[in-house]
N, C-alpha and C positions, 0 to 999 in steps of 0.2 A: 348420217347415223352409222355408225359402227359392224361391222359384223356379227360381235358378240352381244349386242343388243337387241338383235333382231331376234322376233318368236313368231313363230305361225300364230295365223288368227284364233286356234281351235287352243292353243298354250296359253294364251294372253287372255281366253273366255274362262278357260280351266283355273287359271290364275283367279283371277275378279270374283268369280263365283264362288272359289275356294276362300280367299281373302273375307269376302263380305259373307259366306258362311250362308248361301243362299243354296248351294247346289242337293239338297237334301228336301228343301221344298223342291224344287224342279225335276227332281226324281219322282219323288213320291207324284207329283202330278201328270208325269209321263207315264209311272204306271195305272194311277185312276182313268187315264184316257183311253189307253189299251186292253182294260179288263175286261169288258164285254166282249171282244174281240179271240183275247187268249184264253177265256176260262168257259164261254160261252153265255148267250140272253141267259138261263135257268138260274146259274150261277152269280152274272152280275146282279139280277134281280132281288136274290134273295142277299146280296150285300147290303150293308148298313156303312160301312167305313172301312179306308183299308188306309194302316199309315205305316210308314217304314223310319225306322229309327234304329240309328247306325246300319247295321247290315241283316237286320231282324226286319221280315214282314210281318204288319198285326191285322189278321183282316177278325171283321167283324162282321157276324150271319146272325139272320132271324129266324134261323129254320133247323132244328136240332140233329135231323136226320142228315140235313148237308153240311152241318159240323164233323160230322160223324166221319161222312166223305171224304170230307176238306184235310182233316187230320192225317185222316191213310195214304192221301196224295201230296204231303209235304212236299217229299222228293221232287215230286213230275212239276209241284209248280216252281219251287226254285229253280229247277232247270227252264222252265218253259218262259219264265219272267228272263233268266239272266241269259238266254238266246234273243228271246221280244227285243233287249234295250243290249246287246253285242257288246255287253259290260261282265263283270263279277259281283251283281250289287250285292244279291241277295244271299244268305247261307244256311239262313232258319227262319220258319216260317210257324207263326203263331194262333191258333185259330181260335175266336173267343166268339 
């Protein structure tokens, strides 16, 4: 093989995922798996759904008062997600 054919494994994962158009589910599932974690038990509890489409978080609450919350703290969770996954995912965040 060539020199200029060669890609790190983490290029060649980025490639495939990007290719087959997969990597926006695998996001969104790395952040369902981290939500309890970064938002806290109160807050994941009272989730219903949370899905991310392009660079938009849509989380979904059953609790009108922690919509309320959730609104005020846009900021602190886009930061607090796009630290969790040492990416840029997120930029705006949706609370329904």
């Amino acid at each position: 093989m060539s020199e200029h054919n060669q890609k790190t494994l983490k290029d060649a994962i980025n490639a495939m995922l990007d290719a087959y158009k997969l990597k926006g589910g695998i996001l969104q599932s790395r952040i369902n798996n981290k939500w309890a974690d970064m938002m806290g038990p109160m807050i994941a509890s009272h989730t219903k759904e949370i899905k991310i489409i392009g660079s938009t978080l849509y989380i979904y609450v059953d609790s009108a008062p922690l919509k309320q919350e959730l609104m005020m703290a846009r900021a602190k969770i886009v930061q607090r997600i796009n630290e969790e996954m040492n990416e840029n995912l997120v930029k705006e965040v949706i609370v329904k």
